[in-house]
N, C-alpha and C positions, 0 to 999 in steps of 0.2 A: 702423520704428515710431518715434514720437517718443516721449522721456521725459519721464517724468511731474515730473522733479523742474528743468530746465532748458527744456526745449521742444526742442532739438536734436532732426535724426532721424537714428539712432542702429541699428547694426546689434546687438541682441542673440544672445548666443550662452553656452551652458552648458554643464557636465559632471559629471555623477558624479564626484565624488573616490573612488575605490576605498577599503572599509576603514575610512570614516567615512561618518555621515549628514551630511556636509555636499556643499552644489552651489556649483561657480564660477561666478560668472557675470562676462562680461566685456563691455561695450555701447560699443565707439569710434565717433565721428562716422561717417558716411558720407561725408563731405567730406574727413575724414582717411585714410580707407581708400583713397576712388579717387583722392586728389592725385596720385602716382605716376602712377597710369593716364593720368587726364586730362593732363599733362606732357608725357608718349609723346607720347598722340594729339595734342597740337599742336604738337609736334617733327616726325611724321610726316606730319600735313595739310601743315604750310608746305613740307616737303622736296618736298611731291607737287606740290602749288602752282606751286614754280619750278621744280622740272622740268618740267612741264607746258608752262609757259612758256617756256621757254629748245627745246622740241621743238616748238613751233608757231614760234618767233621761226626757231629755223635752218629747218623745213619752209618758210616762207614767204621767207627769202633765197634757199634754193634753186631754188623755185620761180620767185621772178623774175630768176633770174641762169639760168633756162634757158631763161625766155620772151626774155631778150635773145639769147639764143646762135640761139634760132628763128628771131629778125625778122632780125639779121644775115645767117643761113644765107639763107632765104629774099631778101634784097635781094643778096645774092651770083648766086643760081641764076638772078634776075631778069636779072641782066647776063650769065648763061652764064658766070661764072668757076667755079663749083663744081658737081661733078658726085658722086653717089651712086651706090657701087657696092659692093654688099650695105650692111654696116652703117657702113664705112668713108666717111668724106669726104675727097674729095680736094680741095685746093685749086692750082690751076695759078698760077704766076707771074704778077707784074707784066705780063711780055709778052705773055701770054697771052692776059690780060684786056685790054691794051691791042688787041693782032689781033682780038681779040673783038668790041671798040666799035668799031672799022674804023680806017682810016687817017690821018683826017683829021686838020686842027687840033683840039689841045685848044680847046675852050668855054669863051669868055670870059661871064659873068657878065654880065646883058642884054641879051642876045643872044637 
């Protein structure tokens, strides 16, 4: 409620004093009562904020540091140097790959 004698709004609250006709009353701001609160809560949004951020920033490194390891794998298996067997990659030697491509001259460049 706001008060009648400032215009603040104003959480009033009372009490019986035991033992006497008299009542407490006591009406602190409302601004003043949730400052604490409100404080938290934006201690705890920005905490949530960057981590939030920093969990999509690594999900998306990861992401494309495994589409590169894909396209790799893949232009590997293109030339027959690597082979899958169950979950393991095997990757064969330089020579391998080289008996792979056949025997010839290396390929010079426009050509």
């Amino acid at each position: 409620a706001h008060s009648a004698m400032d215009g603040v709004q104003r959480m009033f609250t009372y009490v019986h004093v035991p033992g006497t006709p008299l009542i407490a009353v006591v009406a602190p701001a409302v601004d003043d009562v949730l400052a604490p609160w409100r404080h938290r809560a934006m201690i705890s949004g920005a905490l949530t904020l960057a981590f939030g951020a920093v969990f999509v920033l690594v999900s998306w490194l990861l992401a494309y540091a495994l589409h590169g390891k894909l396209r790799a794998q893949a232009a590997l298996k293109r030339f027959g140097i690597a082979e899958i067997v169950g979950t393991e990659r095997i990757f064969h030697s330089v020579d391998a790959a080289i008996k792979t491509l056949g025997p010839g001259k290396p390929q010079q460049q426009g050509q």
